[in-house]
C-alpha positions in Angstrom: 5.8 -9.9 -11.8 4.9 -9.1 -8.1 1.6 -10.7 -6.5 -0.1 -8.2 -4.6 -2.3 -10.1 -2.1 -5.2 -7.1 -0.3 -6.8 -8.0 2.5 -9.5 -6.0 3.8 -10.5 -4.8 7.1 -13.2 -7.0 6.6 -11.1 -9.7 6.2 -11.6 -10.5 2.5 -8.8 -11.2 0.1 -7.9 -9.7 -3.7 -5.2 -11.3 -4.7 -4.0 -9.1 -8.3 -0.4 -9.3 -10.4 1.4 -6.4 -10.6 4.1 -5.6 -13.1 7.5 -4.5 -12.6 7.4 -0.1 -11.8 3.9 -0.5 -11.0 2.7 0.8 -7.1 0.9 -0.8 -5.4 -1.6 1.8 -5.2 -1.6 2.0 -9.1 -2.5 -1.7 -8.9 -5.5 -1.1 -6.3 -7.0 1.8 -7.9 -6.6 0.0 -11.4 -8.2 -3.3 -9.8 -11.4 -1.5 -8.1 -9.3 -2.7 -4.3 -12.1 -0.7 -1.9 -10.2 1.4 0.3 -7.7 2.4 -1.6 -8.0 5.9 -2.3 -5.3 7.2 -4.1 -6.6 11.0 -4.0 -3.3 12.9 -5.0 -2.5 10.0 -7.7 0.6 9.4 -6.6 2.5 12.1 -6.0 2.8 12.1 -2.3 0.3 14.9 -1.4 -1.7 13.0 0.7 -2.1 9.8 3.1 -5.3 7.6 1.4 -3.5 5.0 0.1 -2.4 3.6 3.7 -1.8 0.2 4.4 -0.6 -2.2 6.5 2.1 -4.5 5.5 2.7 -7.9 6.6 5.4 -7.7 9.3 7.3 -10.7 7.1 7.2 -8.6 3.9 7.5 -5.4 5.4 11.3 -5.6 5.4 11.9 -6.8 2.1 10.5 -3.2 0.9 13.3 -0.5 0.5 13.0 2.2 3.9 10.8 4.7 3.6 11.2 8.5 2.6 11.0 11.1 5.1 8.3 12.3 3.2 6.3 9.4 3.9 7.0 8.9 7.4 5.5 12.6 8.1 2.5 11.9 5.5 1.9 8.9 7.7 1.4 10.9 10.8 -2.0 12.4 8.7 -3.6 8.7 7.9 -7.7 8.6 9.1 -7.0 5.4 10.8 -3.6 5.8 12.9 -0.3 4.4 11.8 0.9 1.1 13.4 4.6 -0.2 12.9 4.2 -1.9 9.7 2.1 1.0 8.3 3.1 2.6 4.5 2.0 4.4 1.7 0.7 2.5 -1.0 2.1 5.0 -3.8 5.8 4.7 -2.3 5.9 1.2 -2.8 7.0 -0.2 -6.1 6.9 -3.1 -7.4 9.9 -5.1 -8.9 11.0 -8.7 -9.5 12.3 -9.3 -6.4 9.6 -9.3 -4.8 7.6 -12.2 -5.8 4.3 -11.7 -2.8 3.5 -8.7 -1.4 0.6 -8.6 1.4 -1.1 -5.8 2.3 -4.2 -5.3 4.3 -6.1 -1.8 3.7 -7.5 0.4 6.6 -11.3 0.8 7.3 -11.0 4.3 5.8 -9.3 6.5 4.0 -10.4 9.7 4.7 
């Protein structure tokens, strides 16, 4: 089980478990996380499940597609270095804490 710990751009914290093959977006959308939108479900369609992952964590995720890197480039609220798709990232038992702060917007 993966903790999954949301910050808001408002500064207030979710903090949810997540089970193994689970994205984090599925975990957001599932636990009401504002900000999360999730619009293409999944499938890598479109960019509003952005997020910002702690710089510390951020390298214990597996790179990213080239897919995602060019959805990134279409976020509402620019890409910084940490940024990723909340969809592409899944959750396994490695990873015990995940931290994640969500944009202002989506869309």
């Amino acid at each position: 089980m993966t903790t999954v710990q949301f910050t808001s751009f408002e500064g207030k914290v979710t903090t949810i478990n997540g089970q193994p093959g689970q994205s984090v977006m599925q975990v957001a959308v599932q636990n009401g996380i504002e900000a999360m939108g999730g619009e293409c479900g999944g499938v890598l369609s479109c960019a509003t499940c952005h997020v910002f992952v702690d710089k510390d964590d951020y390298a214990k995720l597996p790179p990213m597609s080239p897919q995602e890197n060019e959805m990134l480039d279409g976020t509402a609220i620019d890409r910084e270095q940490y940024s990723r798709l909340a969809c592409q990232i899944k959750l396994d038992d490695s990873l015990e804490l995940l931290r994640v702060t969500t944009p202002e917007y989506q869309e």
